[in-house]
C-alpha positions in Angstrom: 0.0 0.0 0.0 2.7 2.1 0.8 4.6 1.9 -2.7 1.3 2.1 -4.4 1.0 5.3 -2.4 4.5 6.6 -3.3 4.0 5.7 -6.7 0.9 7.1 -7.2 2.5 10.2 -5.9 5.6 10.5 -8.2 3.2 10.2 -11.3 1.0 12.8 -9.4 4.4 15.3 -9.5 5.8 14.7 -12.6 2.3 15.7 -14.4 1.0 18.1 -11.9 0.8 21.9 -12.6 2.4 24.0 -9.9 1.1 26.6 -8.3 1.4 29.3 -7.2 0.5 32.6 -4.8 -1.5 34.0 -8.0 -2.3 30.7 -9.8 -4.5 29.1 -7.0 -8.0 29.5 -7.9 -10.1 31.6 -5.3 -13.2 29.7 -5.5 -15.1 32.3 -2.9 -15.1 34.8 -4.9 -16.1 32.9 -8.2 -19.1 30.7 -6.9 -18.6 31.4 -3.2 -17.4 27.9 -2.6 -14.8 27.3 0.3 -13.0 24.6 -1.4 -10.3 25.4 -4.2 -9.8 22.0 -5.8 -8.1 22.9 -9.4 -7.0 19.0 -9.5 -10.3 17.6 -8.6 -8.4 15.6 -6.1 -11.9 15.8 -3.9 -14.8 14.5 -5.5 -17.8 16.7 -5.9 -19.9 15.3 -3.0 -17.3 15.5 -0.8 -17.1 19.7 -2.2 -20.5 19.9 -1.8 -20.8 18.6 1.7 -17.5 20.7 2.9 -19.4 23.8 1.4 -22.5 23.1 3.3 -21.1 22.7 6.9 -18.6 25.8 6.6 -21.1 28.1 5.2 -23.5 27.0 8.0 -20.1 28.0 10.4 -19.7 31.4 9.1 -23.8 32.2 9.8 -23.3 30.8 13.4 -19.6 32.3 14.4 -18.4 34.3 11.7 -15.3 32.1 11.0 -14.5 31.4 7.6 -12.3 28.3 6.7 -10.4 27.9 3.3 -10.1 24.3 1.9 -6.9 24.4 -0.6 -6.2 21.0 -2.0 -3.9 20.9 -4.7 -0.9 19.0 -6.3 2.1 20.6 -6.2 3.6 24.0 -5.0 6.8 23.3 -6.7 9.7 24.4 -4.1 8.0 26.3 -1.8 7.7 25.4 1.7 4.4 24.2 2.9 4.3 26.8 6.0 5.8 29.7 4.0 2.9 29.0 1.2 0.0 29.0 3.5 0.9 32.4 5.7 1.0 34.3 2.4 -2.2 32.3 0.7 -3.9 33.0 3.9 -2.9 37.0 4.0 -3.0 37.4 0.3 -7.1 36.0 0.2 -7.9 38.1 3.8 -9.6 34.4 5.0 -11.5 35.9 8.5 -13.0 39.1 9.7 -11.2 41.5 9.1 -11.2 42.7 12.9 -11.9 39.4 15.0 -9.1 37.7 12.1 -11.2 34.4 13.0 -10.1 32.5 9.6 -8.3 28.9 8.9 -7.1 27.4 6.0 -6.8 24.1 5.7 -3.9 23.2 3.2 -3.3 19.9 1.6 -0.2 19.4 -1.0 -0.2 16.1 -2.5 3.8 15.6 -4.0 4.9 16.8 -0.3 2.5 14.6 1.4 1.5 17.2 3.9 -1.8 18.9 5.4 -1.2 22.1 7.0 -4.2 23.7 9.5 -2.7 27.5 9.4 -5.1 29.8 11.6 -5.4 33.2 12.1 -4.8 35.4 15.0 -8.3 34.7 16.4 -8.8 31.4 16.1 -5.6 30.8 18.3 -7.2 30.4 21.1 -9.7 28.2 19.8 -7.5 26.3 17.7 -4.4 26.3 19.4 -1.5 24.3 17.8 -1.5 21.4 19.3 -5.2 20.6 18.7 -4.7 21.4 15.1 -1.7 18.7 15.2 -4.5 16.2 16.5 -6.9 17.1 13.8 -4.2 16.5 11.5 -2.6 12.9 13.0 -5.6 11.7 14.6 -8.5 12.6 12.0 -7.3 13.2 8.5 -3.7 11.2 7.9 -5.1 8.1 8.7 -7.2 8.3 5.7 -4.6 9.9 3.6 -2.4 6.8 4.5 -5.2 4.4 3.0 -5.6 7.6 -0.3 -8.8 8.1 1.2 -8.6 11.8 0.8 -12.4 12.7 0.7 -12.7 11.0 4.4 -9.6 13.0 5.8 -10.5 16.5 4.6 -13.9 15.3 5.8 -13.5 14.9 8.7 -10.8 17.4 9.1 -13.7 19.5 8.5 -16.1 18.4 10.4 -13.8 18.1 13.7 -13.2 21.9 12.9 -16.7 23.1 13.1 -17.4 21.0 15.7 -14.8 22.9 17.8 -15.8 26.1 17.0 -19.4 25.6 16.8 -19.2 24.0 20.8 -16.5 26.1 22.5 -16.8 23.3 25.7 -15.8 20.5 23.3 -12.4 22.5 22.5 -11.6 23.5 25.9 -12.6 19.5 27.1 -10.1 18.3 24.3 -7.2 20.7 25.3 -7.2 19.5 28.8 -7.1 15.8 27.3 -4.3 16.5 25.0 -2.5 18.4 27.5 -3.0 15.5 30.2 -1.7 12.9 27.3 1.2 15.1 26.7 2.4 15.5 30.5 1.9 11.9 30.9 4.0 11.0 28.2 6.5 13.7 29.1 5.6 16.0 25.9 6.7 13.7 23.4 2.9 13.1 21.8 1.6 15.3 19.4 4.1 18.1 19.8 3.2 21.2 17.9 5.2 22.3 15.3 5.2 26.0 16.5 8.8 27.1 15.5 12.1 25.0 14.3 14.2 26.5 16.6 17.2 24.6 15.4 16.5 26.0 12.0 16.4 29.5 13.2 19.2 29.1 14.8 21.3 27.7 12.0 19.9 30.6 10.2 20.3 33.4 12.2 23.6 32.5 13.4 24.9 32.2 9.7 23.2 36.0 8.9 24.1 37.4 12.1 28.4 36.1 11.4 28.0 37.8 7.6 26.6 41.3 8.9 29.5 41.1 11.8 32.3 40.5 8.7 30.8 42.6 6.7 31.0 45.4 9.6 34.4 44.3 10.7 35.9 44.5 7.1 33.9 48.1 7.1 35.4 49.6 10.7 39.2 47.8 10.1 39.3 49.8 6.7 37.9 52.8 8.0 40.7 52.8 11.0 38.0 52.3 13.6 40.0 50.1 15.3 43.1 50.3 17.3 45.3 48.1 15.5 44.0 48.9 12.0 46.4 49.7 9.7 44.4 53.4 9.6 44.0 54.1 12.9 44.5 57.4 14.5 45.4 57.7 18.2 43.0 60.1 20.1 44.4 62.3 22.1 40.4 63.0 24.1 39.2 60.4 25.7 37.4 57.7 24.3 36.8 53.4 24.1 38.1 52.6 21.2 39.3 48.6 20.7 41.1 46.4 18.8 39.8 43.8 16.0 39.7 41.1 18.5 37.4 42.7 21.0 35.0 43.2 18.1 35.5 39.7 16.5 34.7 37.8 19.7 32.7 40.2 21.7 29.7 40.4 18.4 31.1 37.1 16.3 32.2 34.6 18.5 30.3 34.5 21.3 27.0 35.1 19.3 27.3 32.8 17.0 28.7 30.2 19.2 25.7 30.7 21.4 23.7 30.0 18.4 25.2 26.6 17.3 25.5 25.9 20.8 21.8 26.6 21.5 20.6 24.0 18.3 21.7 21.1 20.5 19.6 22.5 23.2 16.3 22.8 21.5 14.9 24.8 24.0 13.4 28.9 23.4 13.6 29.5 26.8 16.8 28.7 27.7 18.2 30.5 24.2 16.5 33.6 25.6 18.4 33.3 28.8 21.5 32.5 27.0 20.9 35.4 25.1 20.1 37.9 28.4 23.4 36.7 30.3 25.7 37.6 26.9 24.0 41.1 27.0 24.2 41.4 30.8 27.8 40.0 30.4 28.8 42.4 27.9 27.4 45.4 29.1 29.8 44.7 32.4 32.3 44.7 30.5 31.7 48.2 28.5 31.4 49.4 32.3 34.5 48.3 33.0 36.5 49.4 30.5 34.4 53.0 30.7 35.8 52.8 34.2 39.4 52.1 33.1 39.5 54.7 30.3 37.7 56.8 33.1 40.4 56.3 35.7 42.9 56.7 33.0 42.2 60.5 32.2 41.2 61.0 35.6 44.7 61.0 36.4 45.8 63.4 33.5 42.7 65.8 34.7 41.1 65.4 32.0 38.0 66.2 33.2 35.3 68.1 30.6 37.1 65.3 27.6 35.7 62.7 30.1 32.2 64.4 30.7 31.9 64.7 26.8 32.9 60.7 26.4 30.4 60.1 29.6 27.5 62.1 28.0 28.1 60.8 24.2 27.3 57.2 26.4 24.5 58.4 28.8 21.6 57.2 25.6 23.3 53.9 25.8 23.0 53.6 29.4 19.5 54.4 29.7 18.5 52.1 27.1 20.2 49.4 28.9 18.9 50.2 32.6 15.4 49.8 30.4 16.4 46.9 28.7 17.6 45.0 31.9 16.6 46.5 34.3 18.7 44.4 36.8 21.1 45.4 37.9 21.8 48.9 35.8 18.1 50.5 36.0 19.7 51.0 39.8 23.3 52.2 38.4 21.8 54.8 36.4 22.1 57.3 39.3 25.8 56.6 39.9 26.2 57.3 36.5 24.6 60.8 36.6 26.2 61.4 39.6 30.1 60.6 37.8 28.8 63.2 35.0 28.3 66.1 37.8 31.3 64.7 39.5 33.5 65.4 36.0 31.9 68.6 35.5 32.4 69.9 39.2 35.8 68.6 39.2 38.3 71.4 40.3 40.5 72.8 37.4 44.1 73.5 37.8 44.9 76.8 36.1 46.5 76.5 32.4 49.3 79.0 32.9 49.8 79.0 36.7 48.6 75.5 37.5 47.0 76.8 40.7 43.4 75.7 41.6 40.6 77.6 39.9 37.1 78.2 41.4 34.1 77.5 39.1 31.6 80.8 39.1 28.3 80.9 39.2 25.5 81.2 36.5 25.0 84.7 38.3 28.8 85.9 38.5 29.8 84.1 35.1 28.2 86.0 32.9 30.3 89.1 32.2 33.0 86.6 31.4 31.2 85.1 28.5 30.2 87.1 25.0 26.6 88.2 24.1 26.4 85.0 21.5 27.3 82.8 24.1 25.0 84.3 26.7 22.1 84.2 24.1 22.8 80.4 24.1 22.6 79.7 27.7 18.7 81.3 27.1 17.9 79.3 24.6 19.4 76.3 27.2 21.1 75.0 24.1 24.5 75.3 25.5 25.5 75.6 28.8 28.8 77.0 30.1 31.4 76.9 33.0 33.7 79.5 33.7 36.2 78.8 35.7 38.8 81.7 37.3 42.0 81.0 38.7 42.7 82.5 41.7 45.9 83.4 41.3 46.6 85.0 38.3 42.9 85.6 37.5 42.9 83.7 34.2 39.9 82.5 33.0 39.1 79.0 31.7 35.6 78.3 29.2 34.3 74.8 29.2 31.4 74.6 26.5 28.5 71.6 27.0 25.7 71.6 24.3 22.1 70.7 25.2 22.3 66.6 23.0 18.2 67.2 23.6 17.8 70.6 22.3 15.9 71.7 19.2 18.7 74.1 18.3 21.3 73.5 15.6 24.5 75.6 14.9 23.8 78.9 12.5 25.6 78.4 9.1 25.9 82.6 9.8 26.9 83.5 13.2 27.8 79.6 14.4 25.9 80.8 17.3 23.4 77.2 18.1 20.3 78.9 17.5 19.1 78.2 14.5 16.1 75.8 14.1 12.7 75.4 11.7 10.3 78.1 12.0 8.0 76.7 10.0 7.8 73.4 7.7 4.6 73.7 5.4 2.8 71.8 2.9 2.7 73.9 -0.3 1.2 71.1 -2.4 -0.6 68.1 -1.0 1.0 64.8 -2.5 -1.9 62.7 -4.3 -1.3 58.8 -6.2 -0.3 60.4 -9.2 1.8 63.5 -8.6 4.4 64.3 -6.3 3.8 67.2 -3.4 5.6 70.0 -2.5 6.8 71.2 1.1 8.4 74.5 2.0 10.6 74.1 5.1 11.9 77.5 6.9 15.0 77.7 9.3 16.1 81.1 11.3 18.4 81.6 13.6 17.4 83.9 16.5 20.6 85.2 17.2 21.1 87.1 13.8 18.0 86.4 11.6 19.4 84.6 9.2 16.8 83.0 7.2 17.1 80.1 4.8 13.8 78.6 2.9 14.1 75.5 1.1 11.5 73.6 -1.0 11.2 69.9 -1.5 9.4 67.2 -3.0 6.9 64.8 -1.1 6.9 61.2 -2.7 3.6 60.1 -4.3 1.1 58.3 -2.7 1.7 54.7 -3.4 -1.4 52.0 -3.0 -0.6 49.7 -0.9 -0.4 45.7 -1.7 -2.4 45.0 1.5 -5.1 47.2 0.3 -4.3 46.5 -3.3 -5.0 42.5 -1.8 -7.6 43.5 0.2 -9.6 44.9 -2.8 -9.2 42.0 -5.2 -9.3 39.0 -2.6 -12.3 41.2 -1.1 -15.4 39.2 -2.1 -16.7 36.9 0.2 -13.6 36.9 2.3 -13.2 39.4 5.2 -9.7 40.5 5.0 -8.2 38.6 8.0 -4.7 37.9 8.8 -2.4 35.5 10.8 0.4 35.3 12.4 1.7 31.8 11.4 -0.1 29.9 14.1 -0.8 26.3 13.0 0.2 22.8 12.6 1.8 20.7 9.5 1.4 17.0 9.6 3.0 14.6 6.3 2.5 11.2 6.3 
């Protein structure tokens, strides 16, 4: 039975058409039928008798099911097929995205139940693996293809026609599968060895390709470019890059496909960040104590500050433990900026002034900046021989950019207005006006807004309209070969 079965199969292959996104025939919106057989693999009956019971489905709960049966889909994987057949028709309500397509490709041997986002509840993954192993492959395995799609079908409305029956058979299929230590009727939500394979094989490409990028730009220490600072800053060598976002990436990755296991991977994955953001604190505090010791105090602030959006993504992003070093952190910035300055040309202390006493020391542009809070500034006066030191800190949040004019950082867009409304056919036109208040320069440019394009969604959404709703999913689902 089995050869026979092959057999038949192979001749099925060689002959059959393949098809494709476009090619599939929509049946719903010819004849309103919910079964697309091109192949006439079903019989007519068995069409007829699927079309009554999801149509009565629909009237009761608003769920629509596709039934795709067809030969052959050439290449393409079974899964990747069915999200876009299922997004490209809009099977579902377009706002409950109750829809289901049940996919069967004869040369791969495999049913697919795909679902959309809100039938997941209702259809969860591993009841659509039962449907699949426990009421349709059994026929398939005996060619009896108008009984499995059947009673695929009928299990289906069943389940979403009596919400009790679905909740009763989760519970039993859960029970089975702690009893038998998860091994029965697994769902097939996501290879994670594949993705693995995948992404560590992506991710080690856009790393060389970065490396290759940085080592000929001189970004790193021992590149045959490099330029030695002489303000503080983190640079590295190739090899901190290379293992730091290669190595240890990837090699969690490969490691993690022997594993299996999404929750440890995501672990994995938190201890290399929280590992790796140690270590920028570490050597922040080593370049930190480095110039420390050669006074280098506003360089430092500036390298402290250029860092501070870093930081407070990552006291977000794991929270424990730097969502509590945060305030050290702003604390080391005032430190730096309070510092005590030895005098340039005496090298006696110098006292920082006041907002209030520091102003006749600095020039009306400079003053004008300090209202505009774009730039702050510390004068600092030596005691002894009355020089006077200026330490400059722009606003990084301000509105305010530096004048092409005066240099002065007041400039910024007075207005930005739409001139021409962009339609689908003809580009718009914006007028966009910057003036610095300091000296009134004005600058007006003009520019083009892109067309309007159409959208493929709605494009989609207009020809698949019809009878279907304009639902979506999300990939949710089981596949089943036999």
């Amino acid at each position: 039975m089995i050869i026979t079965s092959l057999f038949a199969c192979w001749i099925s292959a060689i002959t059959a058409q393949i098809y494709t996104l476009e090619t599939v025939p929509n049946t719903k919106l010819k004849n309103n039928s919910y079964v697309s057989n091109p192949d006439r693999i079903l019989s007519e009956s068995t069409v007829a008798e699927i079309n009554s019971i999801l149509s009565r489905l629909e009237q009761q709960s608003t769920a629509q099911v596709a039934v795709v049966v067809i030969n052959s889909i050439g290449d393409e994987d079974v899964f990747e097929f069915a999200q876009k057949l299922f997004n490209h028709w809009g099977i579902g309500k377009a706002k409950e995205d109750n829809g289901l397509l049940i996919l069967m490709v004869m040369d791969k041997r495999t049913i697919r139940l795909h679902t959309g986002y809100g039938l997941e509840g209702d259809l969860p993954d591993i009841i659509c693996k039962h449907i699949e192993t426990q009421k349709m492959i059994p026929h398939f395995k005996d060619q009896d293809y108008d009984g499995g799609i059947l009673e695929g079908v009928r299990e289906v409305a069943y389940i979403l026609s009596d919400a009790q029956h679905g909740i009763n058979l989760l519970d039993e299929l859960n029970s089975t599968k702690d009893e038998s230590g998860g091994n029965n009727e697994t769902p097939e939500l996501l290879n994670i060895s594949d993705f693995l394979m995948w992404g560590a094989g992506i991710w080690a490409v856009i790393m060389l390709v970065l490396f290759f990028i940085n080592r000929f730009n001189g970004e790193f220490t021992d590149s045959p470019k490099y330029k030695p600072s002489d303000v503080p800053n983190m640079d590295t060598g190739s090899f901190h890059f290379l293992f730091w976002f290669l190595v240890l990436p990837v090699g969690i990755m490969v490691g993690m496909i022997f594993v299996n296991q999404i929750w440890l991977f995501i672990g994995a994955f938190y201890g290399y960040f929280i590992l790796g953001t140690l270590e920028t604190r570490l050597r922040l505090n080593a370049v930190s104590n480095k110039w420390i010791e050669k006074k280098e105090y506003h360089g430092l602030y500036q390298l402290y500050q250029k860092k501070f959006s870093f930081w407070k993504f990552v006291a977000v992003a794991i929270p424990i433990p730097f969502a509590f070093l945060i305030g050290a952190y702003k604390k080391k910035m005032q430190f730096l900026r309070d510092h005590p300055r030895d005098c340039a040309q005496c090298h006696q202390l110098c006292t920082k002034l006041s907002e209030q006493t520091e102003d006749p020391f600095l020039n009306k542009q400079q003053q004008f900046e300090e209202g505009l809070k774009s730039v702050d500034y510390d004068v600092w006066k030596c005691s002894s021989c009355n020089a006077v030191q200026f330490f400059r800190y722009p606003n990084p949040s301000t509105e305010y950019e530096e004048c092409p004019k005066c240099e002065t950082v007041a400039y910024y867009v007075a207005s930005n207005r739409t001139l021409r409304s962009a339609t689908t056919t003809s580009e718009g036109l914006k007028e966009e006006t910057k003036l610095c208040q300091y000296c009134k320069f004005k600058n007006v440019r003009r520019y083009a807004i892109p067309k309007i394009s159409t959208s493929s969604s709605s494009g989609g959404s207009s020809s698949s309209g019809g009878s279907w709703g304009g639902g979506s999913s999300g990939g949710g689902g089981a596949s089943s070969s036999w």
